[in-house]
N, C-alpha and C positions, 0 to 999 in steps of 0.2 A: 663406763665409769671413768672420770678424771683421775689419769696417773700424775698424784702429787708425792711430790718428792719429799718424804718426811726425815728430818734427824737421824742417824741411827741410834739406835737407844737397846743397848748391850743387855744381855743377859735377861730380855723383856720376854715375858712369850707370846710366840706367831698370834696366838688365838688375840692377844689384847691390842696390836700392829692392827690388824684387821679390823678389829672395833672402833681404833683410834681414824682407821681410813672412809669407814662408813660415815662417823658422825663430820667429819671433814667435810665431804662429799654432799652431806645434807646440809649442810649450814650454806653451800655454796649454791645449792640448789634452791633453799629457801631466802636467798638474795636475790639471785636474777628473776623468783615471783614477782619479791617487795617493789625492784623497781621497774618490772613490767609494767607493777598496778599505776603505777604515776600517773600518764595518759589513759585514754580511753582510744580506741583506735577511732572515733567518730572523731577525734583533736588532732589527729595524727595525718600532716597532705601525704599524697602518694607520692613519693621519689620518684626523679626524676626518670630513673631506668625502669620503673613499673609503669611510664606511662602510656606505654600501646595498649598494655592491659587493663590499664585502668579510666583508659579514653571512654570507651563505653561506660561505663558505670558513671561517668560524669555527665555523659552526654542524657542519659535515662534521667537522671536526676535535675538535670536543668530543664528537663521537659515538665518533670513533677512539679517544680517550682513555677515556669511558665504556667502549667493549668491555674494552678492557685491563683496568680496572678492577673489571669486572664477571668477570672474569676472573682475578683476583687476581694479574696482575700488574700490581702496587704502581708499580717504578721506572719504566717504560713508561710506565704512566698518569701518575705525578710528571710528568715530560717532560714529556708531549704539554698537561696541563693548563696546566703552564708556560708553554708557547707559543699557547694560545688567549688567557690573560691577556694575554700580552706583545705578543704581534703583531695581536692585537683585538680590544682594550679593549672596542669600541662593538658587538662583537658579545653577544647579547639571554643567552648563556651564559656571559659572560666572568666574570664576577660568582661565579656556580657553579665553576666552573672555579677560578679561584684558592683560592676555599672548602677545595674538597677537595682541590687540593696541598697545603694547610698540615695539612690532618685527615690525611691520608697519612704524611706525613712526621713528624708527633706519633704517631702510632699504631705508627711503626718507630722509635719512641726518638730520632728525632732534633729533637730539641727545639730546638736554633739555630736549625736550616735553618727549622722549623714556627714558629718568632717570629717571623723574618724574611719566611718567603710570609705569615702572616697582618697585619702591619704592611704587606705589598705591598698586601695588600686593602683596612686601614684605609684608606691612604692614597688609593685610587684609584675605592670602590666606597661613599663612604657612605649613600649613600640605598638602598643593598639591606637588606634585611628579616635579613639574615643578620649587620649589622654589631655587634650589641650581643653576640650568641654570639661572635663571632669576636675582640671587646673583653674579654670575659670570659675569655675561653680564654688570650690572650696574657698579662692580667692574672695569672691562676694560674700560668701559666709562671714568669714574673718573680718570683711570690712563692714558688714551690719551689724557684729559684736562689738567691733570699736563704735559704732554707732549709737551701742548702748541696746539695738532693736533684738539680742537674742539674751533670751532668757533664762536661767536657771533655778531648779524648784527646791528648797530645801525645807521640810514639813508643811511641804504645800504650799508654799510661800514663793510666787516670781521675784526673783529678783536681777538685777544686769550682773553680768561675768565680772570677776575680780579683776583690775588689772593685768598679775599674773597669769591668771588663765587667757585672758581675750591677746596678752603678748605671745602666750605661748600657741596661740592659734595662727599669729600671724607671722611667726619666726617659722611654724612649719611649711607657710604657703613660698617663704622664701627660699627654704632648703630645698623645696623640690624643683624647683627651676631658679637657681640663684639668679641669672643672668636677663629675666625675664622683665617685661615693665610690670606683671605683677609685685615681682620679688620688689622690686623698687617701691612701688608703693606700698607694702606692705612694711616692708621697713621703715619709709618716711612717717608711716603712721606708728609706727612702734616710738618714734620719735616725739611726735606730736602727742601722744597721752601721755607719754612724762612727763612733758614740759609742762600739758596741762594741771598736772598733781604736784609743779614745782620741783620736779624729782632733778634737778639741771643738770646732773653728774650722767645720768644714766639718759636722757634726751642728748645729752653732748654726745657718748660715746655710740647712741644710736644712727644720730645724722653723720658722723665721723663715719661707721662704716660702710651707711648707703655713698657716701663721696668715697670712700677707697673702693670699693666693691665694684662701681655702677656709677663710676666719673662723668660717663658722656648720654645719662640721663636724664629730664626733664625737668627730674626732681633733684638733682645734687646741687646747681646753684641755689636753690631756695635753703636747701639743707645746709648749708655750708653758713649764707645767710646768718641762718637762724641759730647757727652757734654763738657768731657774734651778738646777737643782741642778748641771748639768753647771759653769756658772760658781762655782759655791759649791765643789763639788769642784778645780777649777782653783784658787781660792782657797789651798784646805787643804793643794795641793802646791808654794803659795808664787808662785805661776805670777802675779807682777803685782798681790799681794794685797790690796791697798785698791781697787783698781780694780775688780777680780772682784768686790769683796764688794758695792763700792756697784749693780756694774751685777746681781746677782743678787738682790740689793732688787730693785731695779725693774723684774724680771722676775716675780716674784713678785706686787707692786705688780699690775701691769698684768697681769696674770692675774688677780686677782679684783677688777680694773675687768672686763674684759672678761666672765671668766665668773664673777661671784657666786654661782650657786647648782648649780657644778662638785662633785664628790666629793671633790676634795683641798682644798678649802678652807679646813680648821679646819689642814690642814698647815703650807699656805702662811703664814698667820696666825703660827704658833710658828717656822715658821723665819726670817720677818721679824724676831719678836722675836729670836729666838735670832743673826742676824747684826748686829740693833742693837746686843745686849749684847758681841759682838767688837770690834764697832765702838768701844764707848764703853771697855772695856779696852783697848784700841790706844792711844788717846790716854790713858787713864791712863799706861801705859805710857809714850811719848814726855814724857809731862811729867814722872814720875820720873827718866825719864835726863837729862833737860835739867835740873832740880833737883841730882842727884848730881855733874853734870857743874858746876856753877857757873851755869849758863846761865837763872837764874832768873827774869826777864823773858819767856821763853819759856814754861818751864814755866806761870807763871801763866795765861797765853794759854791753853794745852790743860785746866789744870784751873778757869779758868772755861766754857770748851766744856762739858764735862761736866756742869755744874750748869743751861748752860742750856737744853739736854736733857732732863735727865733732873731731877724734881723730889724722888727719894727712893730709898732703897736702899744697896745697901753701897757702889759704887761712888760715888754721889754724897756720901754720909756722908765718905769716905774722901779725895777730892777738896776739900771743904770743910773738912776737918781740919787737909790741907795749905795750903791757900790762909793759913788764919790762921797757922799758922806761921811762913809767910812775910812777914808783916806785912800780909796781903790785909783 
């Protein structure tokens, strides 16, 4: 019996002390049932210090599962491998075991379930010999979802993965090797279906962390790239458009700091210029209407900008035209 320390409670008597200690005692007794019952010990893996003892019972069960399997039944085997993984990890097959639940359950079309056993295995088995297939395999899953090619049923109905979900499949294949050329690609494509859906905010912040992440990857000049045009597009739907143009300069800019001798680089280069020359008609522009407007102390302001910019050309011609004009 648990000696609980009760109150004193003066002038009570012994016999009711004792009664007050039984029902104590049961209430405590009848908790540690309630959350026994939680789990099931079939949910429960074996700890770490039970596993000499519980090597065999893993080892017998992964033979069980082999027969099935050997046997071609598939679901059975799914099961039982299931549960050599989950109930013991530190058995010498557990490794194998999770393996080919997620090969199983890929091989019957069921693509989720087989991301998911094989992410159980990334997660739990990396020093097996098996993990760079099992990285791979997840990685092309991911990239057939982005593809549109896997499916999802709801009242029996196929249809292709939601963006968030086919992102969230491919954020997991990054996390498990961040440093990896999958991870890269995985996230360039996490990239590329925003942009596709117009989402620009969330494609920027996508390409932005494949180039911090994964700088001296195949795919961060292209990513870096593609910021700048996504901003310059932004731009031309009016979306904040001094601000887009300046910061898609300097996406550009800092794409050939970074990678000088990339393949888009003579691009980069003309569409710098070619948003200088918006730039520097923007401000013609503002100083003509502040001119028409009366407001010609202003005007001067934006059509000296101009001249001290740019040292030749129509627009600067055109700017210094005005300037004398004006008694400049």
């Amino acid at each position: 019996m648990i000696d609980l320390e009760l109150p004193q409670i003066h002038g009570l008597p012994m016999l009711r002390l004792m009664i007050y200690r039984l029902i104590a005692c049961a209430l405590l007794s009848f908790s540690a049932v309630l959350f026994s019952s939680c789990s099931t010990d079939s949910e429960l893996p074996i700890l770490a210090g039970e596993s000499q003892a519980s090597a065999g019972k893993g080892e017998a069960l992964y033979q069980k599962a082999k027969q099935a399997d050997d046997a071609g039944k598939s679901p059975k085997a799914i099961k039982i491998y299931s549960e050599v993984a989950t109930r013991y990890p530190y058995a010498p097959s557990a490794a194998k075991a999770r393996f080919r639940q997620a090969q199983l359950l890929e091989e019957r079309g069921e693509t989720i379930k087989a991301f998911e056993a094989y992410d159980q295995f990334l997660s739990r088995f990396q020093a097996s010999d098996l993990y760079t297939t099992a990285l791979n395999r997840q990685a092309s899953m991911a990239q057939s979802a982005a593809n549109g090619d896997v499916k999802s049923s709801i009242l029996g109905i196929k249809t292709k993965l939601s963006l968030e979900k086919t992102v969230g499949l491919l954020s997991k294949v990054r996390d498990n090797a961040p440093k990896s050329a999958a991870a890269a690609k995985a996230q360039f494509t996490i990239g590329e279906l925003n942009e596709a859906k117009k989402m620009s905010k969330e494609a920027i912040i996508a390409y932005r962390q494949l180039v911090r992440d994964q700088p001296l990857s195949s795919l961060a000049p292209e990513a870096l790239f593609r910021i700048g045009l996504i901003l310059t597009a932004d731009a031309d739907r009016g979306n904040q458009n001094q601000a887009n143009l300046d910061l898609a300069k300097e996406a550009f800019n800092d794409y050939l700091i970074q990678y000088p001798n990339h393949s888009r680089n003579a691009e980069a280069r003309k569409r710098i210029a070619d948003l200088s020359d918006r730039d520097l008609q923007r401000s013609y522009d503002i100083a003509a209407f502040y001119q028409k407007t009366g407001r010609v102390e202003s005007a001067k302001v934006y059509y000296r900008d101009i001249l001290s910019r740019v040292k030749s050309g129509t627009l600067h011609d055109k700017a210094s035209a005005q300037l004398k004009q004006l008694g400049q």
